[in-house]
N, C-alpha and C positions, 0 to 999 in steps of 0.2 A: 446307653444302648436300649434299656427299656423302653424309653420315652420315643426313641425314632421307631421303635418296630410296633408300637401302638398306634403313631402319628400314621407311617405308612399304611398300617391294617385299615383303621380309619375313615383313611385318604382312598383305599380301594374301593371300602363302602359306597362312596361317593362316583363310582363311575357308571351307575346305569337309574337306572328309573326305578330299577325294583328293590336296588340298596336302597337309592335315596329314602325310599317309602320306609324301612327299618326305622328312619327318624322320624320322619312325617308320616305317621299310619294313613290320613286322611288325603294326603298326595296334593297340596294345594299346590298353586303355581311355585316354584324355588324360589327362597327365599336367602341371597347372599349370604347377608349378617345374621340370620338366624341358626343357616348351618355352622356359621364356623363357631358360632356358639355353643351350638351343641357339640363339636368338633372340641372345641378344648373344653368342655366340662367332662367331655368321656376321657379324654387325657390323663384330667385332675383326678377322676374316680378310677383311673386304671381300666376301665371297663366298658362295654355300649352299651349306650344311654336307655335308662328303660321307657319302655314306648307303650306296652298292653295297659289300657286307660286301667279295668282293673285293679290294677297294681299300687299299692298308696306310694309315693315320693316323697323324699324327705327333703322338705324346704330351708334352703338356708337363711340361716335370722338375719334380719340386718342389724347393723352393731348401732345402740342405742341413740347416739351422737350423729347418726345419717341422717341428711334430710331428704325428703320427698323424693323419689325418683321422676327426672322430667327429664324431657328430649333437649338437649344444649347443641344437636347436629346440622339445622336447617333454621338459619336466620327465617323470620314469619316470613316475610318480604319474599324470600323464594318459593315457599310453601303455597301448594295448591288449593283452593275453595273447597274443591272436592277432596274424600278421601285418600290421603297421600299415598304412597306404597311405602311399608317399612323401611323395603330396599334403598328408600333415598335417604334416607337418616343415615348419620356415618358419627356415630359413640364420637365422644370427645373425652370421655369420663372412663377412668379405672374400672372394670366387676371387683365383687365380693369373691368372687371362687363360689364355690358349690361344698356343702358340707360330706368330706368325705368319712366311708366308714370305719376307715384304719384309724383316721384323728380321732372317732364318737369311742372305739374301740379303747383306744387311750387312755381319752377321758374318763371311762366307766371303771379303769382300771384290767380290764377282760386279760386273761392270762392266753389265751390262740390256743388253748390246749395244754402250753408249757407248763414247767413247777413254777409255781409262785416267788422264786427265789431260795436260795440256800436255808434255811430254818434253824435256831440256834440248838435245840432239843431241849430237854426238860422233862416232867413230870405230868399227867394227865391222869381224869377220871371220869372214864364212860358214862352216859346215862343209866348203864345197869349196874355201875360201882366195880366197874374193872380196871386197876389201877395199871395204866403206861406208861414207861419209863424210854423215850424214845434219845438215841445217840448218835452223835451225827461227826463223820470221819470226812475230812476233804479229800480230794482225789484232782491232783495235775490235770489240769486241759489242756490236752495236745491232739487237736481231730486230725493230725495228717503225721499220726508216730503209732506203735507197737510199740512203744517200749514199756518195760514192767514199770507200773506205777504210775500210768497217764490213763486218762480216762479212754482213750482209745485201745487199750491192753484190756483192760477190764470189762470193755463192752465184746471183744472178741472172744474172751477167756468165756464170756457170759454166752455166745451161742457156739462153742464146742459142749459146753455143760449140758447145755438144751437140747440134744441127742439121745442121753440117755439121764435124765433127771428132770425130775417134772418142776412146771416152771411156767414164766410167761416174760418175752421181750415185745414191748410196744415201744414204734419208733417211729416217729416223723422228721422225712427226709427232705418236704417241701413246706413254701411259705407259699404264703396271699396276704396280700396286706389288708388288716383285718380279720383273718379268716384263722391261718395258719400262720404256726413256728414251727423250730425243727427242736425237736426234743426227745432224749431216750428214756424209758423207763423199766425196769427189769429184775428178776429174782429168779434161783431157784431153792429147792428143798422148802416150799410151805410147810407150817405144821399142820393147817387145816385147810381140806376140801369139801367142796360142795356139789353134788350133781346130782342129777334128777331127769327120769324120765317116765312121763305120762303123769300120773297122781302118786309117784312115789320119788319123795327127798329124803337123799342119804347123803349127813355130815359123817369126815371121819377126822381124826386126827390119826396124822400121817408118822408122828414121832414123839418124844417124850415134851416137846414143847408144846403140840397141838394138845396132849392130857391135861398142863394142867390150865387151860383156855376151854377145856369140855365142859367145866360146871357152868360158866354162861351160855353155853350152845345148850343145855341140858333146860337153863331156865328159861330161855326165850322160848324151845319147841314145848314146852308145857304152856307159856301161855297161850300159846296158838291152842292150841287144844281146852282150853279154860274156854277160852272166844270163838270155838267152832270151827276153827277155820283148818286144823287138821282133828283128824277123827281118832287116831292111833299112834302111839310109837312104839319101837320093836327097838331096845338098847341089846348092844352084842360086843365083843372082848374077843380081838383074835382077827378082825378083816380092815384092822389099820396099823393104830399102835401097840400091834398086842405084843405080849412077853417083855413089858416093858420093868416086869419086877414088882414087888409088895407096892409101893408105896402108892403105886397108884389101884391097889387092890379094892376091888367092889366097882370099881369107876368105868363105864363102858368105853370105848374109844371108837363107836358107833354106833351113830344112831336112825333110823330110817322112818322117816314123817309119811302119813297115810294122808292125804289132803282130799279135804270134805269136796263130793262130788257141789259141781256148780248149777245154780239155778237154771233152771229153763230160761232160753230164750224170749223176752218180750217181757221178765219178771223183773228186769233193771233198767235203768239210764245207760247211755254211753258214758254218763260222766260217772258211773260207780263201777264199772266192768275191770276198773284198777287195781279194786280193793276185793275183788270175789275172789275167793280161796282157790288159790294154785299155786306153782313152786315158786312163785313171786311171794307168795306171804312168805315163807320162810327165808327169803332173801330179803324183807322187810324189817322182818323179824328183827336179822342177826345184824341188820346197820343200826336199828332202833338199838340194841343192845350195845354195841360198841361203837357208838358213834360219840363224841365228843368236837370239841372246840381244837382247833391248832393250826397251825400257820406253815404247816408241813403240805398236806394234802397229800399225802403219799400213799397213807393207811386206807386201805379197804378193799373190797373182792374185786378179784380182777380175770378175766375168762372169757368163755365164747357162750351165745346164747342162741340156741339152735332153731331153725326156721319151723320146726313143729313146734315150739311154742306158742303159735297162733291159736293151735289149735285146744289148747286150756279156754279158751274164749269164745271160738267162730265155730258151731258143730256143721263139720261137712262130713260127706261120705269117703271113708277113704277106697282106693283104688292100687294104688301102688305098694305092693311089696316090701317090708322093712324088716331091718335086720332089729331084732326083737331086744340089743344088746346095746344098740345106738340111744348114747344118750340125750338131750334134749338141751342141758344145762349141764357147764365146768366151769367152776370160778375157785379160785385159793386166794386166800389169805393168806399173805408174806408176813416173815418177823424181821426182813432184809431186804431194801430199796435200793440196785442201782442204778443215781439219777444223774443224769447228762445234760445240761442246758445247753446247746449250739450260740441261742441267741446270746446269754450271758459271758460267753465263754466258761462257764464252771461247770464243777462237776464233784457231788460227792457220794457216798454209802450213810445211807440213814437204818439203824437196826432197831428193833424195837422190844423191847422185853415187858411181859406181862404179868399181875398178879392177880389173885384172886383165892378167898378163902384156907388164905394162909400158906399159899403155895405161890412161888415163882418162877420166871424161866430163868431168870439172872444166875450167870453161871452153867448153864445147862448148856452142850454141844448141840450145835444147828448144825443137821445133818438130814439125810434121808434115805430113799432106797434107789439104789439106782439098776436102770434094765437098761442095756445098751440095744442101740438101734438094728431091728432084722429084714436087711433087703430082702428082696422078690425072690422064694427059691421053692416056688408051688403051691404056698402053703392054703391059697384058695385059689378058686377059677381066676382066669385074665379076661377079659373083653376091652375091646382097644377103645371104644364108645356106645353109649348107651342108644343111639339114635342113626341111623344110618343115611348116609350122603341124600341127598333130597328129600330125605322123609320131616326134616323139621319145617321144608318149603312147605308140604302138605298139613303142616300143623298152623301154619302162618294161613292157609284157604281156611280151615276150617273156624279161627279166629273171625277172619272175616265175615262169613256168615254171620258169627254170634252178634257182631256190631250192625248188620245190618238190617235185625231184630230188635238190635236195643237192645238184648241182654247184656252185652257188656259195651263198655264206653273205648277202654284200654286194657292189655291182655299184654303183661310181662311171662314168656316160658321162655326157657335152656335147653341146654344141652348140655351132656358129658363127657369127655374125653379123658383117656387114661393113659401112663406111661410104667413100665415097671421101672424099680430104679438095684440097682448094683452095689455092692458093698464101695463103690467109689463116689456114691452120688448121697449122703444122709441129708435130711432134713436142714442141715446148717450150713452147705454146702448151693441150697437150694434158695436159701434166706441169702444169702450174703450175691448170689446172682441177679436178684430179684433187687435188691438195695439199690447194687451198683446200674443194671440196666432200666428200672422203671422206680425212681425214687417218687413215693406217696406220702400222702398223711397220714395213713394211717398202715404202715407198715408191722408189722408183725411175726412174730416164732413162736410159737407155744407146743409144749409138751403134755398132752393131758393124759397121759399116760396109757396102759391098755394096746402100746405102739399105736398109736393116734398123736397123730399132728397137724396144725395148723399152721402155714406159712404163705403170708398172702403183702399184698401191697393197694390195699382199696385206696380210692380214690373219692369217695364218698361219705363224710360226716351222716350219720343217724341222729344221734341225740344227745347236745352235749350241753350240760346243766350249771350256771354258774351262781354264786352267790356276789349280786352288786350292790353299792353302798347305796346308790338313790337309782331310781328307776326311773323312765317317762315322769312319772307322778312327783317325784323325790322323795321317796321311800326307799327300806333296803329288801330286796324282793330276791326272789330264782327267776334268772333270764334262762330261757331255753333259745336253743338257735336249733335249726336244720340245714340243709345244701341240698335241693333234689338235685339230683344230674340225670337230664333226659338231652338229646341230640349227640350222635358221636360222628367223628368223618377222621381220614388217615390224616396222620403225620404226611406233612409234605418233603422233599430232599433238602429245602432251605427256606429262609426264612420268607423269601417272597411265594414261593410256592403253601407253605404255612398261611401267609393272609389269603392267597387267591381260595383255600378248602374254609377257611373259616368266614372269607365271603359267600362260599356257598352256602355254610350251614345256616348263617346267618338269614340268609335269602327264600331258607328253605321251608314253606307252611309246614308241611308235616313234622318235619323238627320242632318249629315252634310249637305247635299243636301240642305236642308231647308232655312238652317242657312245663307249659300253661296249665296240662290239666291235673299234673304230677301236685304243683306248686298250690292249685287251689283246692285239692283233696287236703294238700300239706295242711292249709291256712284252717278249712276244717278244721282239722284234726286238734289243733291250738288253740282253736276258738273255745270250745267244749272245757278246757283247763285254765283260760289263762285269762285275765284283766280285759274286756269291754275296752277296746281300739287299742290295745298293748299289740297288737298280731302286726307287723308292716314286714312287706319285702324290700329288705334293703342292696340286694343283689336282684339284678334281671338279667336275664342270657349272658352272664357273663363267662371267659373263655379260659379253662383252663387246660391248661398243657400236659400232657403225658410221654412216654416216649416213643409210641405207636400210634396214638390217640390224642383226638383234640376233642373236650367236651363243652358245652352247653350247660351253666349251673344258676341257680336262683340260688339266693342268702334269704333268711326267714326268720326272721325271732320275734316271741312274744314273753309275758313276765308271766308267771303262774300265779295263780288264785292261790291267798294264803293258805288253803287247807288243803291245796296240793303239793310235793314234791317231788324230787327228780323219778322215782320208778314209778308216779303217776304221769310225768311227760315221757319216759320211756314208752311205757304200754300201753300211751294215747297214740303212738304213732306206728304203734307193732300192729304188721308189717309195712316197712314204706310201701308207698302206691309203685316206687321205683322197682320194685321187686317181686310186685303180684299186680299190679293192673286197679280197676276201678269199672265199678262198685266193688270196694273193698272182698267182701262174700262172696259175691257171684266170680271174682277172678280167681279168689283160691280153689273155690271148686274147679273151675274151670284151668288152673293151672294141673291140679291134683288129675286130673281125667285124663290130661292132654302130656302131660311129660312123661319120659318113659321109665325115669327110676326118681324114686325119693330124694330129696335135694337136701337131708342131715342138716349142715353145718351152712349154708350155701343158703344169701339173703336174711339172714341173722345177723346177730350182730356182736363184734366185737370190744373190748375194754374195762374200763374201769368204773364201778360203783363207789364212789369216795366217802369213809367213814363221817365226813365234812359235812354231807347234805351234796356234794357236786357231783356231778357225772360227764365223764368223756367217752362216746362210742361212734364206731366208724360200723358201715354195713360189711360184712362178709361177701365184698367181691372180690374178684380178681385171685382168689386165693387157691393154692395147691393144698388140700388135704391130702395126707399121705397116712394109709391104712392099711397095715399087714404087709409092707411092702410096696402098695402099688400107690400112685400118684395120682390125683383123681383132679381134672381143672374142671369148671363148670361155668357155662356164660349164657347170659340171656340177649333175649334185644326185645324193646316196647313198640308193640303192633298198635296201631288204630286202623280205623277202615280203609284207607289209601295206601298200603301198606304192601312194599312190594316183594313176594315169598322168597324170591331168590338173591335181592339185596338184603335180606332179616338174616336168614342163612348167613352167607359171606360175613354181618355184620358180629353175630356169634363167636364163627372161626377167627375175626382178627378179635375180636376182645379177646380170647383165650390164648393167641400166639404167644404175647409173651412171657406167658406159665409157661406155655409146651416149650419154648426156646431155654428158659431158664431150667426145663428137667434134661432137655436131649443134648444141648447145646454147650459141651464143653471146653467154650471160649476160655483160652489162657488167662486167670485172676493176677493182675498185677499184685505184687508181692506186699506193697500198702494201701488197698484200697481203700483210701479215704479216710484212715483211720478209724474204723468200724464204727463211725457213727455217722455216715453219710454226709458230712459237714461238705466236703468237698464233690460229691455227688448231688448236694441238693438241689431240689429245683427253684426255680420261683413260677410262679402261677402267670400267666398272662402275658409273662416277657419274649417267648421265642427262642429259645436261646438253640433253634436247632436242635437235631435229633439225640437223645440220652443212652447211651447204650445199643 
């Protein structure tokens, strides 16, 4: 079914002059056997063929034992004096195929995001000499059962928890061959939190296991402060795990880092702007401190990183209004993993107990505090959206202006829309809507306590860092990959209607435009960190599917320069160009001026910092913040100068539909959806499979 709803997409490409040109940018006379060449290599790569010269292509090798490639189609004898045409040549000989990215994927061993496989557990010791003791419990895979003791129990039981106990579920519900697997990952009751907002990070530990994990959180914020890079700490007993009893008497269970103001402007490189003091150092800090060797990758902080964080880096002027209380950064540290492999079929609980200075959590109750969920009943104003009905048109002229100065190149702004929600609609309720109608890759629930929640299903890879045995070079290096997705158009009612939007998009300059200059800001931004020709786009306007939504995505990866790692390619690419425009600067200003409320959580990015050295993060789209009750969706669209105000509009409201549908829309939940790991809801990338939800 895959293979004919790509042939057919295709094969649509092929019916005007302006598709054709997608293969042939330069539009020479058609050429039979050239198209259907390209025709089945886009086949073979799942995808249309990349065409912007731009772009590097990766060449398939020929197998060592080939010889010479020569034309065996046209005896001399019938062959013209003059220059022949291609077109009369007619192959007699097999291809090679085209080296696709899924097989290179394979071979490099890449995990798509998934766990590594089941881990046997064992013993570990940190580079700060924190001794780990990690245990690993198997758990029945059954993704289409509830029944107690299948990993579909356990991933349910895990988002009722998630209502009123802090926590984090990351879940991928879709594949791309290559790109994505479906995998769950999830905890609650951390012993230790991390957040920070503006120049002030405050660790706490949350319960009697977070105290005795303090005195390494205690040594790493002193070395920052030995090394300049925080100016102060203020230790305090009483605003985590306090009253936890003698034993842990004189020992704080909070601590709150002062981080040294940052150089002026034009006093650094890009390539050092990674390492300058902000809540990134203390999040440096504490992987540097417990990072060790293992073959789990389970371990490490896991959270949301908030779209003011730009601003530790870029000084703009601000404009917008903020609640003085919003924080910037949430990440925990789990002592309790549970992990779901779809693709495996497995599935188990990995816990992890810790030692240090004589103390351990071994034996010690994993537990926490729990505040159960408080719908909408006053308790601040309501406003139904932050922007009103044709005023974002007006925001789309005034963009255009800026472009046609040159100030700015591209100009990403939103909108807000809200919902209140009811003692019958919680947060998990809203995740589990969101699963079943728009299954993502990076799906998500998180509890960050504060009644603040996170519930979202992006579609969009940020920055995900892996560790590979040999690289381009054959070394063992950090591959970093990206996904910009620039071009959206609706879902159609079937599947032929699906190729006729995705030949328009295809068709479309200003989609391409988008797409092109997203991917070459991206290529930037890698170049600066990573290996002299390591940069290639190995995806070009490739199509993936959503269940409202069809997008436009380039694949990007490069190997980082030994003296970088994963939160130096993090905050090489903070903020994608997909979520503030180009020149980087000039668009956050220029979003900051032009949006009518603070964007928090919204363009940031979500996931996991892996004690390992790896990193998996998706950008904060598509997601429902839910704050004191009320429901907050928030969507953008990517302006350039051609840019038409009242299709940006419309294009807004349908990204946000189906957040709003999944808050208002209390479609009947079939009684086993899927086995609450999306196994049976999931998508695959590119195939068509008609509308999801």
């Amino acid at each position: 079914a895959m293979y004919s709803h790509i042939y057919v997409l295709l094969l649509t490409l092929t019916l005007t002059r302006s598709s054709i040109s997608l293969i042939f940018p330069s539009s020479p006379p058609l050429n039979p056997s050239i198209l259907n060449q390209n025709l089945q290599n886009a086949i073979n790569n799942h995808s249309s063929p990349p065409h912007h010269r731009r772009f590097a292509k990766r060449k398939a090798p020929l197998p060592i034992s080939s010889p010479p490639l020569r034309n065996l189609a046209t005896p001399t004898s019938l062959r013209s004096s003059s220059n022949p045409s291609p077109s009369s040549f007619v192959a007699k000989t097999g291809g090679i195929g085209a080296v696709q990215v899924a097989d290179e994927a394979a071979s490099l061993g890449l995990s798509l995001g998934a766990p590594s496989g089941r881990p046997q557990g064992g013993h570990y010791m940190t580079a700060g000499g924190v001794q780990i003791t990690s245990h690993v419990t198997p758990i029945v895979f059954d993704a289409g059962s509830n029944k107690p003791g299948t990993s579909g129990a356990a991933i349910e039981d895990l988002i009722d928890e998630l209502d009123g106990r802090r926590g984090v579920l990351l879940q991928s519900s879709y594949e791309f061959p290559g790109r994505y697997a479906r995998w769950s990952l999830g905890f609650v009751d951390p012993p230790l939190e991390v957040s920070g907002r503006k120049d002030k990070c405050t660790v706490r530990a949350l319960n009697k296991r977070g105290m005795v994990i303090m005195p390494a959180v205690l040594k790493a914020l002193r070395g920052l402060v030995d090394s300049g890079d925080v100016v102060g700490l203020e230790e305090s007993r009483g605003g985590g795990a306090g009253g936890t009893g003698d034993e842990f008497e004189g020992m704080p269970d909070t601590v709150q880092a002062t981080i040294a103001p940052t150089p002026p402007p034009g006093t650094f490189s890009e390539e050092e702007r990674s390492r300058l003091p902000s809540l990134f150092s203390v999040v440096r800090s504490l992987v540097k401190e417990f990072g060790y060797a293992s073959p789990d990758g389970q371990l490490g902080l896991y959270g949301a990183f908030g779209y003011d964080l730009t601003f530790q880096f870029e000084p703009i002027k601000f404009s917008q209004k903020r609640d003085p209380k919003q924080r910037d950064l949430l990440l925990y540290l789990p002592d309790e993993v549970l992990v779901v492999d779809q693709d495996k079929r497995d599935a188990w609980r990995i816990r992890y107990d810790f030692g240090m200075d004589g103390r351990s959590t071994a034996g010690m109750k994993r537990e926490g505090e729990e505040e159960a969920f408080e719908w909408y009943r006053g308790q601040v104003p309501y406003q139904a959206r932050d922007t009103k009905k044709g005023k974002f048109a007006n925001a789309v002229d005034l963009a255009k202006r800026e472009f046609a100065v040159g100030n700015l190149f591209e100009a990403v702004i939103s909108q807000t829309f809200r919902e209140r929600l009811d003692k019958h609609t919680p947060p998990s309720l809203l995740f589990r809507r969101l699963r079943k109608r728009n299954p993502s890759p990076y799906g998500f629930l998180m509890n960050l306590g504060e009644q603040e929640y996170l519930v979202g299903a992006s579609p969009e890879m940020f920055v995900r860092v892996e560790s590979v045995a040999n690289d381009d070079l054959g070394r063992r290096a950090l591959r970093v990959e990206t996904c910009p997705i620039s071009g959206t158009v609706a879902r159609g009612a079937d599947a032929l209607e699906d190729a006729k939007n995705i030949q328009a998009i295809l068709s479309n300059e200003k989609e391409e435009s988008e797409l092109t200059m997203c991917t070459d800001v991206d290529r930037n931004d890698k170049s600066r960190i990573c290996e002299a020709g390591s940069v290639k786009v190995i995806g070009r306007r490739q199509i993936e599917m959503y269940s409202r939504l069809i997008h436009t995505v380039d694949h990007v990866e490069g190997y980082l320069r030994k003296e970088f790692d994963a939160l130096d390619a993090f905050l090489g690419h903070t903020w994608s160009v997909t979520v503030c425009g180009s020149p980087k600067a000039w668009a956050t200003q220029f979003v900051e001026d032009t949006e009518n409320s603070a964007r928090a959580w919204y363009g940031g990015a979500v996931g996991l910092v892996g004690f390992d050295g790896n990193m998996n993060t998706g950008l904060t789209l598509r997601t429902v913040r839910v704050k004191n009750g009320i429901a907050e969706i928030r969507a953008g669209a990517t302006l350039l100068y051609d840019s038409n105000p009242i299709a940006e509009e419309q294009e807004t409201e349908l990204k946000a539909s189906a957040m709003i549908d999944a808050v208002v829309n209390a479609e009947k939940m079939e009684a086993d959806d899927g086995g609450g790991e999306g196994a049976e809801s999931g998508a695959r990338g590119g195939q068509g499979k008609g509308r999801v939800g």
